[in-house]
C-alpha positions, 0 to 999 in steps of 0.5 A, spaced: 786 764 034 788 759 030 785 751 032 790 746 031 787 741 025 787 734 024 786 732 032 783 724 031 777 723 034 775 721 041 769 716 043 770 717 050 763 720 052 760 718 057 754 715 053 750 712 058 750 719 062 749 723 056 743 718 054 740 720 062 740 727 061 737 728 054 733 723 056 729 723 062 734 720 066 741 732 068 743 743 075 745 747 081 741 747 086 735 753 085 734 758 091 731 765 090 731 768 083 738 772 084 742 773 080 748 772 084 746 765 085 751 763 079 757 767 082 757 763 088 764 760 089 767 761 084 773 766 083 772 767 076 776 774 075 773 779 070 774 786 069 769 792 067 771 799 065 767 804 067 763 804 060 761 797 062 765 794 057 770 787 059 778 787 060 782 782 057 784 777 059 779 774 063 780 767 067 775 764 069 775 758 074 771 751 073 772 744 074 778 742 070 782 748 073 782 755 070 781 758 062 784 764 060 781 768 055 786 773 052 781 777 047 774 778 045 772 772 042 770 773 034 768 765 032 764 762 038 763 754 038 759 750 043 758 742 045 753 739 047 746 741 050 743 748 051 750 753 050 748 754 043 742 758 046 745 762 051 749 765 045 744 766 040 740 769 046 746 774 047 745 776 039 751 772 038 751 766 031 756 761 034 760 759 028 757 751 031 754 748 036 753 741 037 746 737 033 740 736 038 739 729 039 733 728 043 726 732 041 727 735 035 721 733 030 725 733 024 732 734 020 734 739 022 739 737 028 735 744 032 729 744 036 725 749 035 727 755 038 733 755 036 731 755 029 726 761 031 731 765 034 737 764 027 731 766 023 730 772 028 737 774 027 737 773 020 743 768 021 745 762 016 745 755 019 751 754 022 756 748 022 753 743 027 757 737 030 755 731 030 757 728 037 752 723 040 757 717 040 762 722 042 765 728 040 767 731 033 774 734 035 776 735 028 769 739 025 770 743 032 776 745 029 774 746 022 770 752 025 776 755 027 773 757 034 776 762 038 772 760 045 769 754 045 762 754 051 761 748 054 758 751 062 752 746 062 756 739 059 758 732 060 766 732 058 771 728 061 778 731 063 780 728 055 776 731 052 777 738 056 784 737 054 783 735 047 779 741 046 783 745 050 788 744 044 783 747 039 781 753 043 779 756 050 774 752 054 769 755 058 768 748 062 762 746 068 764 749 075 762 742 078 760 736 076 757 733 068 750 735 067 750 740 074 749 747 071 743 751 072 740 755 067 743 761 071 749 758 071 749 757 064 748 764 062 754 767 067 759 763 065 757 762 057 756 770 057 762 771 062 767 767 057 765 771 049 765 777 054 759 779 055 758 778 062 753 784 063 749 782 058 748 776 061 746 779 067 740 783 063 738 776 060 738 773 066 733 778 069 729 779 063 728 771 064 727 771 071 721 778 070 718 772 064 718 766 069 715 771 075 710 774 071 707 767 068 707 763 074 704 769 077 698 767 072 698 760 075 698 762 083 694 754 084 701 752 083 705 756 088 707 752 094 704 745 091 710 739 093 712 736 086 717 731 084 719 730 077 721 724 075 723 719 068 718 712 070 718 707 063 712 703 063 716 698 059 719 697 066 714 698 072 721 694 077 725 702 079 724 709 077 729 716 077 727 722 081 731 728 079 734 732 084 732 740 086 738 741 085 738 738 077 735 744 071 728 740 071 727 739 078 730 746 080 725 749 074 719 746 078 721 750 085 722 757 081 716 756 079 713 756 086 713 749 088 716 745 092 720 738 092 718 734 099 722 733 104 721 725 104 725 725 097 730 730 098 733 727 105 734 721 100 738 726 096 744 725 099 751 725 094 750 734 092 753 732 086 749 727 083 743 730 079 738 724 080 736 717 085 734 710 082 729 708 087 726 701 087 718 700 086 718 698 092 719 704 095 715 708 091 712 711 098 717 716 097 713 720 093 707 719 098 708 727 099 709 729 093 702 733 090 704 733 083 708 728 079 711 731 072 714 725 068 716 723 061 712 718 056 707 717 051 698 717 053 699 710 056 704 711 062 699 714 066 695 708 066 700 703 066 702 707 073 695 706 075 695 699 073 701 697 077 699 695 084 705 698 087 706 705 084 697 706 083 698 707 090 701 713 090 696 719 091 698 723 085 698 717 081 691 715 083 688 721 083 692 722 076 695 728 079 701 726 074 704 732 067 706 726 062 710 730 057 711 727 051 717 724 050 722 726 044 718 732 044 720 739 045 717 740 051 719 735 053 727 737 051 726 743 055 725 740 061 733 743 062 731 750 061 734 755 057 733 763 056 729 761 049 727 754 051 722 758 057 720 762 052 717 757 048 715 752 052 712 756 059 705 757 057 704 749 055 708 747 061 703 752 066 698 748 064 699 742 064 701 744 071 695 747 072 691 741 069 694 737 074 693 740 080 686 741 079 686 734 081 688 735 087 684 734 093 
């Protein structure tokens, strides 16, 4: 597959959205560790012969319409958050992928298990896109892709269509950040043709999650929140959905969202609430609170005469992960994210709990 040169170079992404999900202020609702989470509702056609391998072509159903791949992708792209991963996950180089702009702890646009993972598989570092202030249509195109991964994404209709002059998208199945980790694999996997091999990576994610939470059984069934509060401004906070990769990686984890926040969640396509500190006992019930910032925020919080009275914060039953870290990057989850930061991340839950009366 050809891609289309000198295609002029859109700014039209949604900064404000990107910002909240890299952030602190982006899932499909995490239920049990099932893979046939990622295929609900969808009508994605796929084909497998009898050895297993896929049939072409395959059209796969998503937000913007439907993408039909005709053959096995040789040169795969990926755009903004996380589809990288699932490729290099599956074994697969993407020929580019866009820069991480949020944890990355130096220059090189990778956080650091998607440079573990290169050198693992013994790979030259590809040509990454440099799109915080919106897409790099003509460098996507430079690389020639014939697949571009974008399940977990924030794209616009333009910017699926411009891309879609380039080469075949693999778009979100609902909405802009909405996309679990499940679903991330599925759909990626299922777009470079290797839609076994992303149902083994999902069980193989799911055994390690299983196996280290199983490690940390004081977690199981506490009420957790997680949430971005800035102590620069105490007025409103966010609290991310369960159905958002951060929250819903708190449930797979054995805890609980409490109900007096998720009856607040009501609009199924929005992946958090802003809540005025007014209302701050909507966390009342929440056992543990995971959040971003530095080693201040918690006091900050308790100091507040309005969010001190929280019970968790009170009692500082509260996981600050620092922010710009890449813990805290893998606060959306990928298969190569978990693995690097589950034990930390257990942790610091544990720690938290201890403190719970």
């Amino acid at each position: 597959m050809t891609a289309k040169r000198n295609i002029s170079l859109l700014s039209t992404l949604l900064i404000a959205i990107l910002m909240l999900v890299l952030v602190g202020c982006s899932g499909e609702q995490a239920t049990e560790n099932t893979e046939s989470e990622s295929n609900e509702g969808t009508n994605t056609e796929t084909t497998e012969t009898e050895e297993g391998t896929t049939e072409y072509p395959i059209v796969i159903e998503h937000a913007f319409g439907e993408t039909t791949i005709e053959e096995k992708p040789e040169r795969v792209a990926t755009i903004a958050w996380s589809n990288h991963d699932v490729a290099l996950a599956l074994g697969v180089v993407p020929v580019g992928f866009s820069a991480a702009n949020y944890g990355v702890q130096d220059d090189s646009g990778m956080l650091p298990w998607t440079s573990e993972k290169l050198k693992e598989l013994n790979a030259e570092t590809p040509t990454i896109f440099q799109d915080t202030d919106g897409l790099d249509f003509e460098a996507i195109a430079d690389v020639n892709p014939d697949v571009i991964l974008a399940a977990y994404s924030g794209i616009t209709q333009e910017e699926y269509d411009t891309l879609s002059e380039i080469a075949p998208v693999v778009a979100y199945q609902t909405s802009p950040w909405v996309a679990s980790w499940r679903e991330q694999v599925t759909f990626n996997a299922i777009g470079m043709g290797m839609e076994k091999e992303g149902k083994q990576l999902i069980a193989d994610t799911e055994k390690l999650i299983e196996e280290k939470a199983s490690e940390h059984a004081e977690i199981k069934g506490k009420k957790a929140a997680f949430v971005s509060i800035s102590a620069e401004d105490l007025s409103k906070f966010y609290i991310y959905s369960p159905g958002d990769p951060r929250g819903a990686f708190l449930t797979e984890l054995g805890m609980e969202y409490p109900e007096s926040i998720t009856s607040q969640m009501t609009d199924p396509n929005s992946f958090y609430i802003e809540v005025s500190a007014e209302n701050a006992d909507m966390l009342n019930d929440a056992e543990i609170i995971v959040s971003y910032g530095d080693e201040n925020t918690l006091a900050a919080l308790q100091a507040d005469p309005i969010l001190g009275k929280v019970p968790a914060i009170e009692r500082g039953s509260v996981v600050i992960i620092g922010d710009n870290t890449p813990l805290a990057a893998a606060g959306t989850p990928s298969p190569l994210s978990i693995e690097y930061s589950i034990d930390e991340y257990l942790t610091l839950l544990s720690e938290a709990v201890s403190k719970v009366k």
